[in-house]
C-alpha positions as CSV (number, residue, x, y, z in Angstrom):
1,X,42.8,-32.3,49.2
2,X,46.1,-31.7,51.2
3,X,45.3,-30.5,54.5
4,X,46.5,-30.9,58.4
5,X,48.1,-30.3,61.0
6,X,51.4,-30.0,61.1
7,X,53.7,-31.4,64.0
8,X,54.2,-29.1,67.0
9,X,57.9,-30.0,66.4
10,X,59.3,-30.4,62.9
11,X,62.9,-31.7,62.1
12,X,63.3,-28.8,59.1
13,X,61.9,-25.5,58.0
14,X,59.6,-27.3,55.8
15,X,57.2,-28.7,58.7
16,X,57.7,-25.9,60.7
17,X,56.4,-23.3,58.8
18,X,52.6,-25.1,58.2
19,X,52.6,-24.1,62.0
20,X,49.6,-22.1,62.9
21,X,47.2,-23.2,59.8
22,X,43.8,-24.7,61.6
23,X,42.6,-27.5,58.8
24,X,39.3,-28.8,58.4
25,X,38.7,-32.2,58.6
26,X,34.9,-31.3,56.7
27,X,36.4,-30.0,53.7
28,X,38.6,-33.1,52.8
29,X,41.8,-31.1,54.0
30,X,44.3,-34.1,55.5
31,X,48.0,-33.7,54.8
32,X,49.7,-36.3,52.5
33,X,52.4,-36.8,55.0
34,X,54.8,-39.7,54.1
35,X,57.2,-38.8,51.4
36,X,57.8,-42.1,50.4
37,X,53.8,-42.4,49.5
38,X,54.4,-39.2,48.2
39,X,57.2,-40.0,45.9
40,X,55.5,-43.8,45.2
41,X,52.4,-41.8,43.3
42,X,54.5,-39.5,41.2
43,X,56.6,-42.7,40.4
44,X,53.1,-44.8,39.1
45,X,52.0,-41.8,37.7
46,X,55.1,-41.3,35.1
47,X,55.3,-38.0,34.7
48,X,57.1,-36.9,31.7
49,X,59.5,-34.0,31.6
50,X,57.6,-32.6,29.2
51,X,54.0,-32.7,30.8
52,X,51.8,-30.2,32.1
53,X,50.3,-31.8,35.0
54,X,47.1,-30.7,36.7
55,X,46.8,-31.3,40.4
56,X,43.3,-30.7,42.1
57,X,43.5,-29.4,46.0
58,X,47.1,-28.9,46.3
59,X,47.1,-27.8,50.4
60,X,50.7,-27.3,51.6
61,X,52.1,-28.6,48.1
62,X,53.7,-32.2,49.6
63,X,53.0,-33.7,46.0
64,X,53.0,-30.2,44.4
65,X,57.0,-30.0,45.0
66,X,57.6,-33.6,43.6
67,X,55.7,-33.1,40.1
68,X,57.3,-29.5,40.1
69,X,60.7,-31.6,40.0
70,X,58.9,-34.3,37.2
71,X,57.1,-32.1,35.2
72,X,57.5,-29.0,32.8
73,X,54.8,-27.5,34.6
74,X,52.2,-27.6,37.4
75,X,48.5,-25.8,37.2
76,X,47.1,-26.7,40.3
77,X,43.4,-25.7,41.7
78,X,42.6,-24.6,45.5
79,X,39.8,-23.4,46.5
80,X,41.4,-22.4,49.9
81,X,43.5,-19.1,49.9
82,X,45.2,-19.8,52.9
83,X,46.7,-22.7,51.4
84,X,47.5,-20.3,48.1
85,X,49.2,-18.6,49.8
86,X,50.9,-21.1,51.6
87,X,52.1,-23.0,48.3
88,X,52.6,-19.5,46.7
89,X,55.9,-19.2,49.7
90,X,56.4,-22.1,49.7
91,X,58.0,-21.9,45.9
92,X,59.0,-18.4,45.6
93,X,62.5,-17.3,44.9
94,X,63.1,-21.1,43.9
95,X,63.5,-22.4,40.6
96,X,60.2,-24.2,40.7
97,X,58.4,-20.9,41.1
98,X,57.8,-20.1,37.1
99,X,56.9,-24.0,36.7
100,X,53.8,-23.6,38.8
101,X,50.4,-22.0,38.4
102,X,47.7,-21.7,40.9
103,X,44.3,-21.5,40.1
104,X,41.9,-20.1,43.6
105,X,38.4,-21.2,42.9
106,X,36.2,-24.4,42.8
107,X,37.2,-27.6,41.1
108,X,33.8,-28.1,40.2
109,X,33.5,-24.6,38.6
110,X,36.5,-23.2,36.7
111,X,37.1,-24.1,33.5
112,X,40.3,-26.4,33.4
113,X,43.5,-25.0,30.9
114,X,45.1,-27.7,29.0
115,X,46.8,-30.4,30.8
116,X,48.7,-34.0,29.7
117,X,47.9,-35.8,33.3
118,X,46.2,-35.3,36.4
119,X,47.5,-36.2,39.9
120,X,45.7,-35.6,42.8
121,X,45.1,-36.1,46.8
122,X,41.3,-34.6,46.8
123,X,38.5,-33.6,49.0
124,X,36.3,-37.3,49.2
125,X,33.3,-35.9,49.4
126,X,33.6,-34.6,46.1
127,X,35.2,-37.7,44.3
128,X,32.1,-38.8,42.0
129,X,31.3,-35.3,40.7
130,X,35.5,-35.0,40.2
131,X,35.7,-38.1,38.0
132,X,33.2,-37.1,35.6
133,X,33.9,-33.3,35.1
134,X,37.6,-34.9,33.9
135,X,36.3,-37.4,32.2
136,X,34.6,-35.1,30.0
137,X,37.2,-32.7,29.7
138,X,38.9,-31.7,25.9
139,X,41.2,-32.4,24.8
140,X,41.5,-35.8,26.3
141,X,44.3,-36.2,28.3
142,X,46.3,-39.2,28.6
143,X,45.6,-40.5,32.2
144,X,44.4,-39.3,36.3
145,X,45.9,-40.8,39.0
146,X,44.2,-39.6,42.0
147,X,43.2,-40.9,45.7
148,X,40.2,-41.8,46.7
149,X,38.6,-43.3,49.8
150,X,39.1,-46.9,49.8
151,X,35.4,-48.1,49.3
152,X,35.3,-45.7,46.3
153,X,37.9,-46.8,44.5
154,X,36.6,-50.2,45.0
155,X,33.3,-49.3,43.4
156,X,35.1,-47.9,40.5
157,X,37.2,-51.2,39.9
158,X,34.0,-52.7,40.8
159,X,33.4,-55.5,38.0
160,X,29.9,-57.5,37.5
161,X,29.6,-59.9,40.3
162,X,31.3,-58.0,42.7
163,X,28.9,-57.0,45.6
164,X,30.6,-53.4,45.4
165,X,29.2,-53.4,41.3
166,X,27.0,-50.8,41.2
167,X,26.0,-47.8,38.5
168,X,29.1,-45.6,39.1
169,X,31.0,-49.2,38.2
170,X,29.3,-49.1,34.9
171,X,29.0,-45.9,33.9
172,X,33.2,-45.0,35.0
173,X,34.0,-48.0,33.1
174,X,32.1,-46.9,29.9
175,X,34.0,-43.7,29.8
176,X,37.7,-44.7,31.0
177,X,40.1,-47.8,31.8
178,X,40.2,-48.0,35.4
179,X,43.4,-49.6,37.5
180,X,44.4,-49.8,41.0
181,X,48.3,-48.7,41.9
182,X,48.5,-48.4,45.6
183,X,46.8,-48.8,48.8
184,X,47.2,-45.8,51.6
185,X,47.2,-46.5,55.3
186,X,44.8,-43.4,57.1
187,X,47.9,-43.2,59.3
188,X,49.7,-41.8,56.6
189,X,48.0,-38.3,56.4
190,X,47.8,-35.6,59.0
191,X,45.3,-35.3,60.6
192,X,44.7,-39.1,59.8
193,X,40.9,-39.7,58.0
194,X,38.2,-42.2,59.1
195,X,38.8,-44.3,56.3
196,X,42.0,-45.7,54.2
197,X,42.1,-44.8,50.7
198,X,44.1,-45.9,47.3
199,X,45.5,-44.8,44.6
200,X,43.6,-45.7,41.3
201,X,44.6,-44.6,37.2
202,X,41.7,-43.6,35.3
203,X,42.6,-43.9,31.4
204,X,40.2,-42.3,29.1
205,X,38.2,-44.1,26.1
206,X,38.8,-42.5,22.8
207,X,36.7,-42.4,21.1
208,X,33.6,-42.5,23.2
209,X,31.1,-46.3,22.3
210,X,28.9,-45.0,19.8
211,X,25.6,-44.6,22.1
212,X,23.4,-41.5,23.6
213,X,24.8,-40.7,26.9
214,X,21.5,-39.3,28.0
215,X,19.7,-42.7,27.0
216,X,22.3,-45.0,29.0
217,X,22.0,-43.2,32.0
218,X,18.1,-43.4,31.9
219,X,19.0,-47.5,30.9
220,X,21.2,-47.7,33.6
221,X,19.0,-45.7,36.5
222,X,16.3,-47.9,35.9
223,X,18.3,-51.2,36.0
224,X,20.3,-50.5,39.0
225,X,16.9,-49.2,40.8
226,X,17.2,-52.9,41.9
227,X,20.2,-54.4,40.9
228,X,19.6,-57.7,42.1
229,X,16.2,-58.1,40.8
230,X,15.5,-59.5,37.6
231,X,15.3,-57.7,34.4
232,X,12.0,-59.0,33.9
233,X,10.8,-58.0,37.1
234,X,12.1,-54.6,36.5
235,X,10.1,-53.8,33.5
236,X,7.4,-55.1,34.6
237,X,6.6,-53.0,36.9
238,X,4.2,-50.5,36.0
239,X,5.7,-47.2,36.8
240,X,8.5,-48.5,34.2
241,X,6.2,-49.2,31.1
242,X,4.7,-45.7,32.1
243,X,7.6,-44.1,31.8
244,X,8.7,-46.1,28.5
245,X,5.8,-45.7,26.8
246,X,5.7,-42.1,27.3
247,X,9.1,-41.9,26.0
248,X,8.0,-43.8,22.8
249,X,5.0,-41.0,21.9
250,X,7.6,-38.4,22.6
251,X,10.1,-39.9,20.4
252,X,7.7,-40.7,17.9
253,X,6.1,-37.0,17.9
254,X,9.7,-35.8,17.4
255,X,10.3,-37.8,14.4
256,X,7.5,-37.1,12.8
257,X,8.2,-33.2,13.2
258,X,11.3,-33.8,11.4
259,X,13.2,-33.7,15.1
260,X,16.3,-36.1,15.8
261,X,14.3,-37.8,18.3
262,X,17.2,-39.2,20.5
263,X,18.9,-40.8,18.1
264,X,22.0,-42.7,19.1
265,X,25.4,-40.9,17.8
266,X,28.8,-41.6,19.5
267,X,28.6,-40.1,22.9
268,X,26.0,-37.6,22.5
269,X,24.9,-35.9,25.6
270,X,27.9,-34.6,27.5
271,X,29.3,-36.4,30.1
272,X,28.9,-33.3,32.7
273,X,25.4,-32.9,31.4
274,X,24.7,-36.5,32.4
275,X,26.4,-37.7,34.8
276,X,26.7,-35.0,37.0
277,X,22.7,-33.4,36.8
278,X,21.8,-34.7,40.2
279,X,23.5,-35.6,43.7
280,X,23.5,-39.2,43.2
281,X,27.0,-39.8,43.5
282,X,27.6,-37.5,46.5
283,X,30.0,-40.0,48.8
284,X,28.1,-40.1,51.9
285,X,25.9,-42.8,49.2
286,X,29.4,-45.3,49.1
287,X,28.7,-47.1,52.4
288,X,25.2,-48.3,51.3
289,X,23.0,-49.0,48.2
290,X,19.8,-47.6,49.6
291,X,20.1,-45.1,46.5
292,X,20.3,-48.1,44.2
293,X,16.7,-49.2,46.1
294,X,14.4,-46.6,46.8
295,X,13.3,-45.7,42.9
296,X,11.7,-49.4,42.6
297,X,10.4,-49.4,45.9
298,X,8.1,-46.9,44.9
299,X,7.0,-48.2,41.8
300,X,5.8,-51.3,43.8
301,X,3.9,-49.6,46.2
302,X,2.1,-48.2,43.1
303,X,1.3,-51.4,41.2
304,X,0.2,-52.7,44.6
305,X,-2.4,-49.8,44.5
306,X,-2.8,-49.6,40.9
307,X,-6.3,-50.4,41.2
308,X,-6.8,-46.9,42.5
309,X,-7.3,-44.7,39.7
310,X,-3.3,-43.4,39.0
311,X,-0.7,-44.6,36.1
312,X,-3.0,-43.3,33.3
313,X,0.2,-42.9,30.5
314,X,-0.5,-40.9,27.2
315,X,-2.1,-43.2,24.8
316,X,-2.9,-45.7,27.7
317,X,-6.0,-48.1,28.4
318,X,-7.7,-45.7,30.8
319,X,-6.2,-46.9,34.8
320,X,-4.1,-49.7,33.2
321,X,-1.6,-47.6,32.1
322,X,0.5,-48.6,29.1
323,X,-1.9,-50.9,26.1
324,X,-1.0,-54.6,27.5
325,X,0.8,-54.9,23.8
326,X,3.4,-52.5,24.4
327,X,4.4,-54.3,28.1
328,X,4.6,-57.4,25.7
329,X,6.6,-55.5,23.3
330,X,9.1,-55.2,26.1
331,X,9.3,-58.2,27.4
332,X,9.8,-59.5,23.8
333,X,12.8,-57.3,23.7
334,X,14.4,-58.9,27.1
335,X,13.2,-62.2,26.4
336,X,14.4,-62.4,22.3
337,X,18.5,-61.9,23.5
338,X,18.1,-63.8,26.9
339,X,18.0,-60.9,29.8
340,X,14.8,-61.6,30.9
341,X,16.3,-63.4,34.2
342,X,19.3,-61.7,34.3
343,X,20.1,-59.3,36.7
344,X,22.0,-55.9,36.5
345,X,24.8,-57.4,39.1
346,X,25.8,-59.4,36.8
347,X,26.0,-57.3,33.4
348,X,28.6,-55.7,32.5
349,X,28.8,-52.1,30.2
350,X,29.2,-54.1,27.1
351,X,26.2,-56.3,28.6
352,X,24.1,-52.5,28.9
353,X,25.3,-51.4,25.5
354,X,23.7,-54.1,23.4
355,X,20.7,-53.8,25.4
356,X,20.3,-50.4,24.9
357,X,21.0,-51.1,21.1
358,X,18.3,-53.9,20.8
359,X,15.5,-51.6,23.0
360,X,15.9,-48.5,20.6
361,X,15.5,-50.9,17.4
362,X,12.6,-51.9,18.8
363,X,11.7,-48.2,19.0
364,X,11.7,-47.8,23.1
365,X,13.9,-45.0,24.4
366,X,15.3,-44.1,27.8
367,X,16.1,-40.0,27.2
């Protein structure tokens, strides 16, 4: 989000007059200050003449002014109406003044108009929950270029092997072509950030791989618990078959009531729905994985106690949880195409696709 402080002593009118606006460092509001930078991103973006660009968290309008000159048209959202109003003066009696439109509210709450591209300077702290409310925007539109904090934008370029690989890595790169365009000093914003940032270009799939959203995230959560263990190891554990086998009876139960019982049609489940039902991808999570660890952690100190009376799953063998055949069942599964030993650092989304394919053939679901 544009934000900052601007100089006690500005050269023109331009700098002058964001004199006397206090900034908040908490709410992502740093000032885009470099014009070249500035005039770099619209340039990577390619902006056609005859696009409606949407820009999230305007502030003082730095990049607002430059796709004003690019585009046919600017809808930009701010939540902050000092900086509405601020943007609003900032264009009026100019020619730009009918190209622009400002929405005040959340990012995260209004319901986005129609837009060709996206460019944006936004509020970190709200990058993850950003990325997936476009991503499952209609129509699809053709691209978002957009800064993000640097480590972030590593994690979403982020390819198997990488130690920054991780579940946003596979589950951005599912729904959208990812490229880096720029890198971006913290000394180039006002008041300068903790961290640098870049500039990535996030290109929609279309259409969508022909899988159930809601099942590949429950795939994915459970291998990424860990994502240097070993498949095997994973779904082993007993909290795991638990949770599978339950899944099975419910699917199972569905079917037989004449219920789709999670079947797999091209991107069912909205992306919002999904991917943005929890706080997982808040971005005080991108320095660490501890979120990637504590799920399995737990399911180890249970099979360590397993002995004491818990993990009793529908249909089970009284305290030993899931019927021994079903954990073989599994392991079958992993062992049959070779990912027993493999590990989820290492697999890419085509890797996670077929294995969701060749688990709900055997009939065990994730949603």
């Amino acid at each position: 989000m544009a934000g900052g402080k601007a100089p006690r002593k500005g050269k023109d009118g331009a700098s002058r007059r964001f004199q006397g606006i206090e900034f908040q460092k908490s709410k992502g509001q740093h000032i885009l200050k470099n014009p070249m930078v500035v005039q770099s991103i619209v340039q990577k973006a390619g902006v056609k003449s005859t696009d409606t660009v949407l820009e999230i968290g305007p502030g003082t309008g730095n990049l607002t002014m430059k796709l004003l000159e690019a585009g046919k048209r600017v809808v930009a959202v701010e939540l902050d109406p000092r900086m509405v109003q601020e943007l609003s003066r900032r264009v009026q009696g100019t020619p730009l003044e009918n190209k622009l439109q400002i929405i005040q509210g959340d990012i995260l709450k209004v319901e986005l108009p129609y837009f060709d591209i996206c460019v944006a300077n936004i509020p970190y702290q709200i990058s993850s929950p950003i990325v997936f409310k476009l991503l499952s925007h209609r129509p699809i539109f053709r691209a978002a270029i957009i800064m993000f904090q640097k480590e972030f934008a590593l994690r979403l370029l982020a390819r198997p092997g990488d130690n920054l690989y991780c579940r946003l890595s596979a589950n951005s790169q599912l729904l959208a072509r990812i490229h880096h365009l720029l890198k971006v000093g913290r000394n180039n914003f006002r008041p300068p950030p903790k961290v640098d940032s870049s500039v990535v270009r996030i290109e929609p799939r279309h259409p969508l791989p022909p899988i159930n959203l809601q099942e590949w995230d429950g795939l994915l959560r459970l291998c990424f618990s860990r994502k240097n263990k070993t498949l095997g190891a994973i779904f082993r554990q007993k909290n795991v078959l638990n949770l599978l086998h339950e899944n099975m009876l419910t699917f199972q139960a569905l079917q037989a009531a004449g219920g789709a019982g999670g079947g797999s049609g091209a991107g069912e489940g909205r992306v919002t729905d999904v991917f943005m039902k929890d706080d997982d991808w808040e971005e005080g999570e991108v320095a660490g994985d501890g979120e990637e660890e504590d799920g399995v952690e737990a399911m180890e100190e249970e099979e360590e106690g397993a002995g004491g009376g818990g993990g009793r799953g529908k249909g089970g063998k009284g305290k030993g949880g899931p019927l021994p055949e079903f954990k073989e069942k599994v392991l079958d599964v992993l062992k049959a195409e070779g990912y027993e030993d493999k590990r989820s650092s290492k697999l890419s989304e085509d890797d996670f696709v077929h294995l969701l394919a060749i688990f709900n053939r055997a009939g065990i679901h994730f949603g």
